[in-house]
N, C-alpha and C positions, 0 to 999 in steps of 0.2 A: 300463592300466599297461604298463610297457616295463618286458619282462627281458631279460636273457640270460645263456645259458647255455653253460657254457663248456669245449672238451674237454681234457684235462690230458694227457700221454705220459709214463709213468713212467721214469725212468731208477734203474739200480742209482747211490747214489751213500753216498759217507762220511758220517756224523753231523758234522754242523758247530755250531759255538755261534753262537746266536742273539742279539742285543741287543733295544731298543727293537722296535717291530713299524714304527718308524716308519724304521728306520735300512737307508739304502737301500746296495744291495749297489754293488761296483765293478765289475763284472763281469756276466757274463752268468749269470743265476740258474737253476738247474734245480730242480724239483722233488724233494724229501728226507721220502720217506711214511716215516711212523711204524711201528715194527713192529707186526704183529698183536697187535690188545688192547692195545694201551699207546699211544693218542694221545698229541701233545705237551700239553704246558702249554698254551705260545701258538699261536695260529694263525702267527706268523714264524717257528715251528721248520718246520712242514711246506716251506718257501719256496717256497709257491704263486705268490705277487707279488715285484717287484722294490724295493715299497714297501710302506709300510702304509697308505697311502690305496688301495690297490689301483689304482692309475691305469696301472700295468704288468704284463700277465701276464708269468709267468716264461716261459721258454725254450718252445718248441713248445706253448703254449698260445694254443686258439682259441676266439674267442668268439661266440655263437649266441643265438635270442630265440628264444622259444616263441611259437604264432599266438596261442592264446585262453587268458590266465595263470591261476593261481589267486590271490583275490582274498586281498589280505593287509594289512588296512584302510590302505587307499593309502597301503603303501609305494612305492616305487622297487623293482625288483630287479637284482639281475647275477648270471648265471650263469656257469659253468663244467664243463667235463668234461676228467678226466684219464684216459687208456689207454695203459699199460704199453708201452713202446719193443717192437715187432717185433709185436706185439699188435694185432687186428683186432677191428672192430665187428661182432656178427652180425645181420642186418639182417634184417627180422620185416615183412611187411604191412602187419597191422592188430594185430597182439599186441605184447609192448616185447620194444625191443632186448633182444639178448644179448651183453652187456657184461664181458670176463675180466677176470678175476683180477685186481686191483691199479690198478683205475677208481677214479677220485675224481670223485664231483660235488662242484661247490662253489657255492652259491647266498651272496648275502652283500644285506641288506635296510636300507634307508636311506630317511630323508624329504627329500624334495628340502629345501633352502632356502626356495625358492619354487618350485611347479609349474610355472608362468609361464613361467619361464626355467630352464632345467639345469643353465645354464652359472655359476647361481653359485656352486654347489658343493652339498654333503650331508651327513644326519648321518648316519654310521655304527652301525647298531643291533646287530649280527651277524651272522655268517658260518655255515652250518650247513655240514657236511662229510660227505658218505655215499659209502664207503669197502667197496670190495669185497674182501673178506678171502675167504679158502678159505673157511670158516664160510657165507659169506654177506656182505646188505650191512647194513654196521655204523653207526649214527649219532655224529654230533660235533658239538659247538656250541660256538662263540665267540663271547666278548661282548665288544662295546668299552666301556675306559671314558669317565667322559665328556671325557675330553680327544682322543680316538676316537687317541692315541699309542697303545696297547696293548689288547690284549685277555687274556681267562684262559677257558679250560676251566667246560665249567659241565654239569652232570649233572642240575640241581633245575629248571631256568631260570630265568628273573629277571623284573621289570617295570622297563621305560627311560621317563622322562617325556621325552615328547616334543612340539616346536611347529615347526606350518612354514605356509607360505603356501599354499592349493590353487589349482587349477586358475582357480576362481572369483575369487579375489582374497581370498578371504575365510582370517584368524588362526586356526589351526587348534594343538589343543594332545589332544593323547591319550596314556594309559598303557599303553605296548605291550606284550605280555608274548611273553619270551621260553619258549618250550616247553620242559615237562622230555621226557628221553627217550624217559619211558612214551609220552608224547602222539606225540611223533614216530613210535612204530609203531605205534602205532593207526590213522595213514594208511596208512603206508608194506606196512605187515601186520605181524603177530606171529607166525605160525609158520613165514612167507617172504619177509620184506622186500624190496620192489624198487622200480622207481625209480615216480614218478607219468606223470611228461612225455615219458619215453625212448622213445616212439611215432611211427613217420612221419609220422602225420598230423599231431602237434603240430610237430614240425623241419621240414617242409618248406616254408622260407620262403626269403625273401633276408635279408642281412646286409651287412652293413658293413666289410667286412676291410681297409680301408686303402686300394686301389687302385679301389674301388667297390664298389658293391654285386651280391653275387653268391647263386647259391642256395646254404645252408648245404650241401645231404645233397652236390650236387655238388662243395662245397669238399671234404667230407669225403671222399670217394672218389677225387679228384683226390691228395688228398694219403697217399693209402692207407690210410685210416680206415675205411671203407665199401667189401669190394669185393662186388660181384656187386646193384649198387643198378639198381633197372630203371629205364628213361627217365622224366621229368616226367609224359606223359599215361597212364601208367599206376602213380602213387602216390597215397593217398588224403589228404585234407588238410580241416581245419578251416577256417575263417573267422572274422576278428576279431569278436567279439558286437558291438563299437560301431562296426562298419565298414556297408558300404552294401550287403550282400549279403541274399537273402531272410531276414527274418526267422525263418523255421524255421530256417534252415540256420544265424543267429547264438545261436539260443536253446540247439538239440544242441550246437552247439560250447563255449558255455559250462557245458554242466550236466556235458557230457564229463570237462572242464577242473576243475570247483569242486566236484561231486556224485561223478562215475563211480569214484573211487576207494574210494567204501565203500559206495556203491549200484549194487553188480555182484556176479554169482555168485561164492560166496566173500570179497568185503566186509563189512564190518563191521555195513554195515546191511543184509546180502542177505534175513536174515528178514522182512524189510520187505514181501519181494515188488516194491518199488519201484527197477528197474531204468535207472539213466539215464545210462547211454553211449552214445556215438555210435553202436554199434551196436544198442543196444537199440530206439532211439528211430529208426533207420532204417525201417522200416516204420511207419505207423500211418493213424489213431490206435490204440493197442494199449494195454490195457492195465497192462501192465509196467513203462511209463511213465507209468502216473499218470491218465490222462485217463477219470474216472467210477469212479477206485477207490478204494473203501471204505479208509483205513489199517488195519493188522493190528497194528500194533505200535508205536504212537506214545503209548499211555498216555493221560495227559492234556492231551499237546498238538498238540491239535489246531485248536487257540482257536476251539473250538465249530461245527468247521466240523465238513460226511459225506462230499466227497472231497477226493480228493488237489488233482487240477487238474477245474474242472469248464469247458469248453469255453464262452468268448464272457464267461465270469464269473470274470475272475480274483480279484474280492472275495469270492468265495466258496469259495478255490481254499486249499488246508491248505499247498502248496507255498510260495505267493505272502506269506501269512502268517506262516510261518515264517521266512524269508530276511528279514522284513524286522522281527525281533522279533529282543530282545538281551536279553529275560530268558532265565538260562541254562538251564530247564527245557523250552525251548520255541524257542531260536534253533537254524538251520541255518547253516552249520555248528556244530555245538556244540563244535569245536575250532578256534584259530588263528585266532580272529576274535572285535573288541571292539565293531566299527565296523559298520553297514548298507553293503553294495554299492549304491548308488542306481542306478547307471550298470548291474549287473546284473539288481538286480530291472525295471528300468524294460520290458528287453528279454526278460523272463519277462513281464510285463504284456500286451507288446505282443502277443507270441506267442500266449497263452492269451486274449486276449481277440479274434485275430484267427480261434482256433477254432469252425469251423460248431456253434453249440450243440444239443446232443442231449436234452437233458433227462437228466440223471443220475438213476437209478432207487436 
């Protein structure tokens, strides 16, 4: 799937009135964040965009893709990131960014038309908004209706019917649901919400900027966003899971991307003992990730399986099972997903079954 992500520069500016979300400005748009605690109604109040099809970022707004996405039953995505005019990105290794005060992500999720082609256009499903307040970082969601002219504020989330053409050629019709809050920080975290992606190794790719394609951290740096970023052969980076790289190296990238955020220390599922981030799974085979380990805390789902991943058997594998299981006592993730990743599981398959088998005891 193709996102991107996009970074936003705050400007101090006046509260202006908003019409239509569809209703494009005459001028040059800048960014108008909501005060702390009191997001807009519409997502056209914030004037992120210069339109309501989003087809214009506003003023000093740049746009960026993540290598290996999280899976969000094939939607489309587009990103964004807003930081604060005179305001710098603090730049982390292998840990996330350090993002001040007054950053706006803005992710906004749509089904193509038809996969096939891009260019016929998109449905608009919503826009989620995560907003760094003194507090901390804050969640927002907007929903379009279905005329995708306006959006409203939504706290409970919602279910959008939706149909589009895949990749395959093949009529595709799904009930998407949009996230309430609570579920937004149960990724995000609860007692310290931060971003999922805002990680070198996920940004450091190429892009698109108009003039060609260039490396995003360098655009970022170039344009005073990033400073103190060290040279290309010494930043750490992921790999497309469906691109042509070793397959170990697409399988961590993906569990990094769709798994690492709540199966890491301090994660939601860290009692798991089942550890699968990039770093985790840097050495092995190791436990931590899975390979001959007993579950600790999965109840009864396990669909009958004794480990997690069992090496050369990914039919026997609780991992592989799960991910590909959408009853809801028993599907991975058990959030933000209605739909099987086929294209993910297939490169968990391959992985696990390319593993030297050990006999799990």
């Amino acid at each position: 799937m193709k996102s991107r992500l996009v970074v936003v520069l705050v400007c101090g500016l006046a509260l202006v009135a908003c019409g239509s979300d569809d209703e494009p400005s005459p001028g040059p748009v800048r960014v108008n964040p909501a005060p702390a605690g009191q997001p807009w109604a519409t997502l056209a109040e914030w004037r992120l965009f210069a339109d309501g099809r989003q087809a214009k970022p506003a003023e000093r707004v740049v746009p960026f893709d993540v290598i290996s996405p999280l899976w969000s039953d094939d939607t489309v995505k587009e990103r964004y990131l807003y930081v604060p005019e005179g305001e710098t990105i603090g730049y982390e290794d292998t840990a996330r960014w350090k993002f001040p005060v007054g950053t706006i992500l803005v992710k906004t999720f749509a089904y193509p038309i038809d996969a096939r082609d891009l260019t016929l256009g998109r449905r608009l499903l919503e826009t989620r908004l995560l907003v760094h307040e003194a507090s901390g970082w804050t969640a927002h969601t907007y929903v379009f209706d279905e005329t995708e002219s306006s959006t409203s504020y939504t706290i409970a989330g919602a279910t959008l019917e939706a149909a589009w053409i895949d990749e395959a050629g093949e009529s595709r019709t799904h009930a998407y649901k949009v996230p309430d809050l609570n579920q937004c920080a149960q990724c995000h975290g609860l007692s310290a919400p931060d971003t999922l992606g805002g990680v070198t190794r996920q940004l450091d790719r190429d892009n698109d900027y108009g003039g060609g394609s260039k490396n995003q951290l360098d655009h970022f740096a170039e344009l005073g966003l990033l400073p103190g970023l060290p040279p290309a052969s010494e930043r750490e980076r992921l790999t497309s899971p469906t691109g042509s790289a070793a397959v170990t190296l697409r399988a961590r990238s993906y569990l990094d991307a769709n798994c690492a955020h709540c199966h890491a220390e301090g994660g939601q599922a860290a009692q798991s003992g089942l550890l699968l981030g990039w770093l985790s799974t840097a050495v092995g085979p190791n436990v931590n990730w899975g390979v001959c380990k007993v579950p600790t805390s999965a109840g009864g789902a396990t669909c009958g399986l004794s480990h997690d991943i069992v090496p050369g058997e990914p039919d026997k594998s609780v991992l592989v099972c799960r991910m590909e299981s959408r009853v809801p006592s028993i599907q991975m993730p058990t959030l933000g997903t209605g739909l099987v990743d086929h294209a993910g599981v297939a490169v968990i398959r391959e992985w696990i079954a390319g593993l030297e088998p050990t006999g799990c005891q």
